[in-house]
N, C-alpha and C positions, 0 to 999 in steps of 0.2 A: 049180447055183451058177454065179456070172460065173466066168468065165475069170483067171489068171492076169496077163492083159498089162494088169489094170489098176493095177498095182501102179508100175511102172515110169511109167508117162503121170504118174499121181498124184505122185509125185515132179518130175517133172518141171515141171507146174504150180506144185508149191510152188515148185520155184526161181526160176521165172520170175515169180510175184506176188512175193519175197523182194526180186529183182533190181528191179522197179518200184517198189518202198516203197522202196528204197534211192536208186535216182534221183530221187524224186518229195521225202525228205529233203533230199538233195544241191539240188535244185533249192529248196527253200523257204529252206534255208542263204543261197544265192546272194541269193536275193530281199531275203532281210535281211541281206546283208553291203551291198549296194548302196543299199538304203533308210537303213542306217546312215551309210552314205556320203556321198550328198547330202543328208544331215539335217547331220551336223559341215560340209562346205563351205559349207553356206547359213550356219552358224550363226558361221562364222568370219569369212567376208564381210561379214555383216551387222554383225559388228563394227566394219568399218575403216566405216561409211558414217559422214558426218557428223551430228553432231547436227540434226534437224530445225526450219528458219529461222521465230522464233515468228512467225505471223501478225501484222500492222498493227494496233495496237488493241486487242487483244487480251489481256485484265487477266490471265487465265491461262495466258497463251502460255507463261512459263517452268516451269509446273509440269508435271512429267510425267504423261504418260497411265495410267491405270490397266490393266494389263497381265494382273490376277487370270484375264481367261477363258483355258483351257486350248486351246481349241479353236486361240487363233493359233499360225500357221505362225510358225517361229525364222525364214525368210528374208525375213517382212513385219517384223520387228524392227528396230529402229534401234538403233544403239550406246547411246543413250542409255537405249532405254527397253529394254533387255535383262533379264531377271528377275537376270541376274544382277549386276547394277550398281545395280538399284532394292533390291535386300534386304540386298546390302553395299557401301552407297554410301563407308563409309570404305576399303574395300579396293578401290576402283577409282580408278584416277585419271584426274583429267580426259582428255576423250578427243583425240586427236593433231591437232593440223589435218592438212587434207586435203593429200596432197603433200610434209608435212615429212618433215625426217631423221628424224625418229619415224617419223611413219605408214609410212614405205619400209621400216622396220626389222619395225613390226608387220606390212608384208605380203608381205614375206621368211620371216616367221617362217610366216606361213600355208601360204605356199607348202610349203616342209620339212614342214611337218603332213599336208596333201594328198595331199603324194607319199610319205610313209611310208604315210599309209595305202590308198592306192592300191595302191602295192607288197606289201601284204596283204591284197588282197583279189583283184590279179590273180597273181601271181605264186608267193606262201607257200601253198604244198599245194594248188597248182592243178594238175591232170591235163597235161602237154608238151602229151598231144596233142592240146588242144583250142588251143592256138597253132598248130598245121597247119593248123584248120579255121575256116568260116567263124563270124563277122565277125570274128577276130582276126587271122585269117591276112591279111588286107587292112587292117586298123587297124592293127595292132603296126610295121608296118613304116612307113607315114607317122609315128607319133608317135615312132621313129627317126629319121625325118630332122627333125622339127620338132626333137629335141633336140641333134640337131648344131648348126641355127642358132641354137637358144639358146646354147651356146656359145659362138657368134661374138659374140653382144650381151651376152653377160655379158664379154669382154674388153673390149670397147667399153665398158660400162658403166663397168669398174674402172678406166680411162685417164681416162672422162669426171670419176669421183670424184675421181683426181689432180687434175685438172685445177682441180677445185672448191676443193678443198685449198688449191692454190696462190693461190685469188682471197682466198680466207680471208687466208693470211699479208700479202696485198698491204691489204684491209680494216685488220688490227688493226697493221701500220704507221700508218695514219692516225688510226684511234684513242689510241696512244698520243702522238702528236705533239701531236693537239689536246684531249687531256686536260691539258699542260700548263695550270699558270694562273704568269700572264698568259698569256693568247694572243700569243703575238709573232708575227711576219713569217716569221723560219726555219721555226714549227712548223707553221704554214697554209700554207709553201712545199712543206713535205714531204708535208704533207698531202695538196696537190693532188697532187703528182707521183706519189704511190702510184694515189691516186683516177682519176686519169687514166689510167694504165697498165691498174690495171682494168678501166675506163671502154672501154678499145678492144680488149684482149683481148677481153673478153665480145660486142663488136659485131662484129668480126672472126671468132669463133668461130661466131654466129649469122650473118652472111653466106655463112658458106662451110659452115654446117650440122654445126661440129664434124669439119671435112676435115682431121684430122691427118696427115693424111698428102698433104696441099698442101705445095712444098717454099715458096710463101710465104706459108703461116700457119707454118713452122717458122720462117722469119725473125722474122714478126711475136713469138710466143712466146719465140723466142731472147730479144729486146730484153726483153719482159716479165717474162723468169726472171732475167735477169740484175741488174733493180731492185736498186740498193743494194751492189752488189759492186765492190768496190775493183780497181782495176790499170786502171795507161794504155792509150789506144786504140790507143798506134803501138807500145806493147814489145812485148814477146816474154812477159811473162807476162802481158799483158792479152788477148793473143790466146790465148795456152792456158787460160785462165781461161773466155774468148768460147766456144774449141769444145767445153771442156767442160760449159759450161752448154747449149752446142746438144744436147752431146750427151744429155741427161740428159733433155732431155724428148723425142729421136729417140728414144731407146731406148722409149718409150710408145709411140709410134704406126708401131713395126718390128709390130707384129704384126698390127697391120688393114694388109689392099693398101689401096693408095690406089682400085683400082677399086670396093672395099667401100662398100655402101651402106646405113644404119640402116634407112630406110624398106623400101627392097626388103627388106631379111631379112624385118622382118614383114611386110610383103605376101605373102612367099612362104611365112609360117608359118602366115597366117590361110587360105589359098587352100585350096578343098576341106575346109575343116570346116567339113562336113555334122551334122546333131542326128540321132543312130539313129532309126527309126519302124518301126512295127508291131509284131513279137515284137522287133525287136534291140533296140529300147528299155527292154524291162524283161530283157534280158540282159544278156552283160560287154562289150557295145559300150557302151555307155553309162557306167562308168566310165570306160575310154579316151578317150571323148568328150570327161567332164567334164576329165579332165588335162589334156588337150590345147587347152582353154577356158582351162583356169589359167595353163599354160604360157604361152599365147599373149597372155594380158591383163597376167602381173606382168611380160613384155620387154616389151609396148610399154609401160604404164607408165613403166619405166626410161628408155626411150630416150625419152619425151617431157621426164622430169623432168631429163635430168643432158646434156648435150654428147657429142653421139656424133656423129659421119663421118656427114654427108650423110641429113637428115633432112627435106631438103626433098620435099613430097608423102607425108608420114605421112599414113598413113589415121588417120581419128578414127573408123572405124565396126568390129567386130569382130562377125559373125553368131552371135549367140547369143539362141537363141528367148525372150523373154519368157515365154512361156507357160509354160516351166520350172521349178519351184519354187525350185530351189538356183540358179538363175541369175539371181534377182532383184536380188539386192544386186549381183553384179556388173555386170548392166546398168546398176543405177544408180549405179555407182561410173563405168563408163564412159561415162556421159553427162556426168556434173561435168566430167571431165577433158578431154573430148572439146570440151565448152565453153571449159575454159581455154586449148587447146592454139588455136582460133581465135583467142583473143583474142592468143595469144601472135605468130599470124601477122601480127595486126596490129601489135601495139607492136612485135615483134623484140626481145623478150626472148631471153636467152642459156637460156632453159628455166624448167619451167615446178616446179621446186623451190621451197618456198614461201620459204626461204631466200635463194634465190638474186636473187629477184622482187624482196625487202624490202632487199638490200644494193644492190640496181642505183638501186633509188629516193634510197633515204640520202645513196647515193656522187652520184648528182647532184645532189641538194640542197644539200652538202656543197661541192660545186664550184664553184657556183651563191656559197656563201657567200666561197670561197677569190675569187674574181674582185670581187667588191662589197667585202673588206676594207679594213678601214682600222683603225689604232690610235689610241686604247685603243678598246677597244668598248663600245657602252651595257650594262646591266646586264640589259636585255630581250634582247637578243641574244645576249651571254653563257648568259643560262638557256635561249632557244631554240635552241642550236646543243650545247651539255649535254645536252640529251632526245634529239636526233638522234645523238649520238657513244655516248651508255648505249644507245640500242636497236642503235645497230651493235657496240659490243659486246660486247651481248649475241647476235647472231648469231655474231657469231668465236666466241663459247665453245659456243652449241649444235652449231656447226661444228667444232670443236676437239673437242669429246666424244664427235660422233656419227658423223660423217666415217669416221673408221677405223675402227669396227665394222662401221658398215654396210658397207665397202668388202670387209672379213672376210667377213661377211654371202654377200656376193657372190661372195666365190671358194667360200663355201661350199656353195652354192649349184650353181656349175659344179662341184666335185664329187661332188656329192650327183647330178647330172644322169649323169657318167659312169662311176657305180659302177652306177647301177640302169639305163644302157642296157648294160650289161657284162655284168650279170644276167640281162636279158632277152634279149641273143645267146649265153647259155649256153645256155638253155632251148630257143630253138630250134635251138641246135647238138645237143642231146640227141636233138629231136625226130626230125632229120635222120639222125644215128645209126640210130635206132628206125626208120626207113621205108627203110634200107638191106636190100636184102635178105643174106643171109647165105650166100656162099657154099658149095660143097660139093664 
């Protein structure tokens, strides 16, 4: 008969095929936590893209696509033609333009989605010690410092939304001035002078690229905050009245240096994202990846949409492979935007909020009319100057409503950033722990 010693080997193998079925699960897990992963980001992306522009001619351009075969990928999907906006077309509502206070809200809200689930698939009952080892030990700590500069741009951001705020309340002064009827001389007086005010914020703001922290774009804003506020130039309460209005929007842009630069941050966040290849691709470099793709497309976003500190020489390009599946939509989200932010270098709009775009136009049309007045006015011009004051505002109310969530939005946002990089230097503090050796 065999010997005795084969009792022990025998045992021995079973552990070790146990231990490889257990990895070889472990590993099929991963496959599909990640595959689950960039199926929701493509699918959420593909949300915010715009509805697709009907062809010239085209008798059936407005009807949407039939969508029935199974086989399409969610990140070739359009908002539009989404299964799930085509089979509950009354529980969808029309879809956001591209760039409004809406659409920045819906991709805030993505954002938060992404990185919840991100943070459950690298973090929530992940082994420390595979944050010691490679490709995380070298990723986790870049997308560290990308979330410090996000940071920086979501202050920026919040200062730029005040800032927005303010053009709004400068807007719906004109508004109600020339909502009076008749039109008389005092309300198109007032009018202008709001209009105006606006008028040179905004181009001052876009000259010096949102440089709060210029001590003279702090003059220039003094004069603009102070619109409307009673007390003499030479007392003593019109000067306390002067610095505390200086002071109130100093205190906004105390927190960005003045050497702070919108552009540079993202420059310095896109730099070195690289797309994992070979085996890291279908590892957990590639969720890291895509976070850091997210990260870095909804700040610049931001800073192209809203007045931020020195934004001259934004990149309009951010490396992210096409070839990607869940990177589809947001390529092509950054190519529209990428387009607008050109055009924006050529008009010198104050940014590229869709909002912001349509009250810069109004207000000079609007000025346009305050310079040509004369009383009484014709009846056609009466109704033409009507249409222009209802679409403005109607911008001060979408402004009015959505302004300060979104702005909420945004701190939420930078908290959300420094709970889960807080999390993630716990885990490597453990790890650090763990690779100490233990004295004796």
């Amino acid at each position: 008969m065999p010997g005795g010693n084969d009792g022990p080997g025998f045992l021995n193998r079973i552990s070790i095929r146990r231990n490889q079925v257990v990895a070889m699960e472990s590993h099929d897990q991963e496959l599909e936590d990640l595959d689950i992963f960039q199926k929701n980001t493509a699918e959420r992306f593909a949300d915010l893209l715009p509805p697709p522009t009907p062809a010239p001619g085209s008798v059936h351009s407005s009807t949407p696509k039939n969508n029935g075969n199974s086989d399409q990928t969610p990140s070739s999907i359009s908002a539009s033609e989404s299964p799930l906006s085509e089979h509950n077309p009354l529980s969808q509502p029309a879809p956001a333009p591209l760039l409004s206070i809406e659409w920045f809200r819906k991709l805030l809200d993505v954002f938060l989605c992404c990185e919840a689930e991100y943070k459950a698939v690298i973090v929530m009952g992940r082994d420390p010690c595979q944050f010691n080892k490679p490709p995380l030990d070298r990723l986790i700590p870049d997308l560290l410092d990308r979330s410090i500069k996000a940071l920086d741009v979501c202050n920026a951001v919040t200062n730029g939304v005040e800032l927005v705020r303010h053009w709004q309340r400068l807007a719906q002064i004109a508004v109600v001035a020339l909502e009076q009827r008749p039109i008389g001389e005092g309300q198109v007086r007032r009018a202008k002078k709001a209009l105006s005010t606006l008028l040179t914020s905004m181009a001052f703001d876009d000259k010096e690229n949102g440089g709060v922290g210029n001590n003279n774009h702090g003059k220039s804003t003094e004069r603009t905050w102070s619109f409307g506020r009673r007390g003499g130039g030479g007392s003593a309460a019109g000067n306390s009245n002067k610095d505390r209005t200086g002071g109130t929007f100093r205190s906004l842009s105390w927190s960005m240096a003045k050497s702070w630069s919108a552009a540079k941050q993202i420059q310095a966040m896109s730099a070195n994202l690289i797309a994992p290849r070979g085996v890291e691709a279908n590892g957990l470099a590639m969720p890291v990846y895509i976070m850091c793709t997210v990260l870095v497309f909804v700040m610049w976003s931001l800073v192209a949409a809203f007045p931020c500190q020195e934004r001259n020489g934004l990149s309009t390009h951010i490396p992210v492979p096409k070839q990607l599946g869940w990177a589809h939509a947001i390529t092509g989200l950054q190519e529209k935007i990428a387009e607008e932010w050109k055009k924006k270098e050529k008009k010198g709009t104050a940014g590229l909020l869709e909002e912001i775009q349509r009250m810069e136009k109004l207000a000079q049309s609007l000025i346009e009319f305050s310079d040509a007045f004369q009383f009484p006015l014709e009846d056609e011009k009466v109704d033409e100057v009507a249409v222009q004051v209802a679409e403005l505002a109607d911008i001060c109310r979408k402004m009015e409503e959505g302004l300060a969530p979104l702005q909420q939005q945004v701190r939420e946002v930078f908290h959300r950033i420094v709970r889960s990089r807080a999390e993630v230097l716990d885990v490597i503090d453990q790890v650090g722990k763990m690779s100490v050796p233990v004295p004796y």
